[in-house]
N, C-alpha and C positions, 0 to 999 in steps of 0.2 A: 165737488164743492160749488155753491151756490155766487156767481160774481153779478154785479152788473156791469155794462158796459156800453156804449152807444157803437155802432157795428154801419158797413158801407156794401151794400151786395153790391157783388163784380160778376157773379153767374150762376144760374140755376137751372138743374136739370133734374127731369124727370125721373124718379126711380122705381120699379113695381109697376104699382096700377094705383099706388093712392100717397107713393112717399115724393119729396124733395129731396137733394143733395146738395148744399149752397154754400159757395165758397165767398165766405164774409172776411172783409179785413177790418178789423175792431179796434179799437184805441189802446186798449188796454192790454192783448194778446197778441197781434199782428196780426196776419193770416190764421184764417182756423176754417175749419169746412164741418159743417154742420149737417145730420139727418134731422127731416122733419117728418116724424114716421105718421102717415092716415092723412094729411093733411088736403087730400083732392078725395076725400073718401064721401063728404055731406056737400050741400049745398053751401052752407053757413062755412065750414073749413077751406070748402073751394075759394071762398070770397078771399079769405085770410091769405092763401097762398100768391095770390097778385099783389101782395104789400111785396115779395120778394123778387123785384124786376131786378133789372141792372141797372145803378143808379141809387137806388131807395137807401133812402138814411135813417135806423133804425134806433130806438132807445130796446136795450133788451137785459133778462136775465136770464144767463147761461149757466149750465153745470159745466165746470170746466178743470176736465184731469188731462196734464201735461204729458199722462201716461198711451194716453189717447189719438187714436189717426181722425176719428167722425166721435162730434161735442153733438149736445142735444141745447136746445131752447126750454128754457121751463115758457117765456112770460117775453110777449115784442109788440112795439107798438110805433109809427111813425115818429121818427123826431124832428122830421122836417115835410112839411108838406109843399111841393110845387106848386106852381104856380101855373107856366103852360108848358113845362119842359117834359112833359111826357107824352103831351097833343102836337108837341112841333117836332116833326121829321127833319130838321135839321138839329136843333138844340138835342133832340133825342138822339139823331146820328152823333153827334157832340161826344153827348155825354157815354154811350157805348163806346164811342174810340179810348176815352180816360177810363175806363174801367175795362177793359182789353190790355191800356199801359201798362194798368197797376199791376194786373196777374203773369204778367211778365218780367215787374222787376221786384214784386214782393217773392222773398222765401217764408214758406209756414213758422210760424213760432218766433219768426224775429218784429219785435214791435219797435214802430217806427211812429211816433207820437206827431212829427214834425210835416210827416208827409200824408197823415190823417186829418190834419188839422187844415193841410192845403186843399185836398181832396176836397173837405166841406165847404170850403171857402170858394172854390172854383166852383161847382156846381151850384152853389146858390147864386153868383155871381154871373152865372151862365144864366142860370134863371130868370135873372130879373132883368137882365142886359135888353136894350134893341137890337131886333133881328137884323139889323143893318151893319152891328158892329160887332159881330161874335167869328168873323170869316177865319180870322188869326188866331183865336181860342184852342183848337189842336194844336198848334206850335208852341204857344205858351207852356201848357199842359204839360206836355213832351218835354220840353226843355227846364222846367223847374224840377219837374217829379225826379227829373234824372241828374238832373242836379243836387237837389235835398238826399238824394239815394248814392253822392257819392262819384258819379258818373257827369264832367263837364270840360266844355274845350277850354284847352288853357291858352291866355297869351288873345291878343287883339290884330286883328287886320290891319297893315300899314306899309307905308311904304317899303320898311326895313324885313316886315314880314306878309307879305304878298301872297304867301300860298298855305293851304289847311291840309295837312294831311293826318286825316280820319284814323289813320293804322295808329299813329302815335298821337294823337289826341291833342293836337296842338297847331299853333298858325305857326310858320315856320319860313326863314329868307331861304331855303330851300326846295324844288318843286318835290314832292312827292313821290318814290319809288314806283307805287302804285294805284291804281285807280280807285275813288275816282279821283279826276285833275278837274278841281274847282274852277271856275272863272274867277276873276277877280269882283264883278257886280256878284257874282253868288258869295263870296268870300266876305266882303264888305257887310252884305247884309245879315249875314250868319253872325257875325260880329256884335252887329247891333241887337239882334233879334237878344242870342245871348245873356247881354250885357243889360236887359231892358230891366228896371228896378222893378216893376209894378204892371201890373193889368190894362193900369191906362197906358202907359210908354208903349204896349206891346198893339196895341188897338190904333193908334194912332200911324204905324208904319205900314206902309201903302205897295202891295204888290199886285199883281192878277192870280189868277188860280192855277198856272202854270207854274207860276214860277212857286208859289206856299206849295205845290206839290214838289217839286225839285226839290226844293230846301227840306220838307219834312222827310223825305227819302234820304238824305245824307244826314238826316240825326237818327233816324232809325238806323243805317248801315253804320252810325259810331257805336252805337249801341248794342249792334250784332258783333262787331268788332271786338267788345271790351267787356261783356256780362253775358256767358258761355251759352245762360239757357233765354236768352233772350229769342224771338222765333220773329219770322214776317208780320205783322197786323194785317188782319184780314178786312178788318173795318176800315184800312187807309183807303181803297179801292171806292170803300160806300162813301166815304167822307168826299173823295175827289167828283165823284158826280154829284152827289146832293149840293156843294159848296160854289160849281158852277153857274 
């Protein structure tokens, strides 16, 4: 059956000698992985298949049977076009750590309206941002997505609750059984980072690169903790040099 839907690539690879294999999360369907059979086969098709990086925000029509592992594309075209987020190697680093997130915490077939909506919103927003103030942009990401998805620390840093422990997903007047044992400036600001309403709140709190690396390593280990197929980020590694 014939749908449309506006679709977010998170990854594609090679198949053959002329196909795609691209795993899209769509508004409409949630995850779904698509062949795009011949598509590196002409010159003029070759062009076509660079609209499918990671990142690219697509208006498309799909044939789409729920019977199905690999959906086909009839009809795709940009629904959003960049600006310079695919020439800047940091913005770009950026935006492949948020779509590394997402294949992490999306399952195929469960659609998630809320967290597509954010997705678009973050990356155009990453877009149009000064390079000056996008440092905090992977924490943000991280912490919403996993929030909207269900996954978030409960409870505020304080004096009566002084310590985080990650296993049980919560600030706690308790030290934690087990590693890791937060400080209390890491604690505080976890707190805050969390708790932050809005893109600007989150932009406006001031750390070094050490320490946004700390921090974004204990939301990923809450998150290996508490959603089974959740795996390391490979792009944390590219994001902590580039963001230096």
């Amino acid at each position: 059956m014939l749908e449309k839907t506006n679709g977010l690539v998170l990854k594609s690879v090679k198949y053959g000698e002329t196909s795609l294999i691209v795993s899209i999360f769509t508004k409409r369907f949630g995850l779904q992985t698509y062949i795009l059979k011949g598509l590196r086969s002409t010159k003029t098709k070759s062009q076509k298949s660079q609209l499918f990086f990671s990142g690219s925000i697509l208006e498309m029509v799909v044939y789409h049977n729920p019977q199905k592992n690999l959906q086909m594309i009839k009809e795709y075209q940009p629904f959003y076009f960049y600006k310079n987020l695919t020439e800047h190697i940091v913005k770009n680093g950026i935006a492949l750590f948020a779509m590394e997130v997402l294949l992490q915490l999306l399952i195929a077939d469960d659609i998630q309206e809320e967290l597509f909506e954010f997705s678009l919103y973050f990356l155009k927003q990453l877009d149009i941002s000064e390079n000056s103030h996008i440092a905090n942009f992977p924490l943000y990401f991280l912490i919403q997505s996993g929030k909207i998805s269900g996954y978030h620390l409960s409870g505020d840093y304080g004096a009566d609750c002084p310590f985080l422990d990650l296993a049980e997903g919560r600030f706690s007047n308790r030290e934690p059984l087990y590693p890791p044992f937060i400080e209390a400036t890491d604690g505080a600001l976890i707190s805050r980072l969390k708790n932050g309403n809005n893109l600007a709140e989150i932009m406006e709190i001031k750390m070094n690169n050490e320490t946004r690396k700390r921090i974004l390593s204990y939301f990923v280990d809450f998150f290996q903790k508490h959603i089974p197929h959740f795996r390391n980020l490979k792009s944390a590694a590219i994001l902590s040099a580039i963001l230096n």
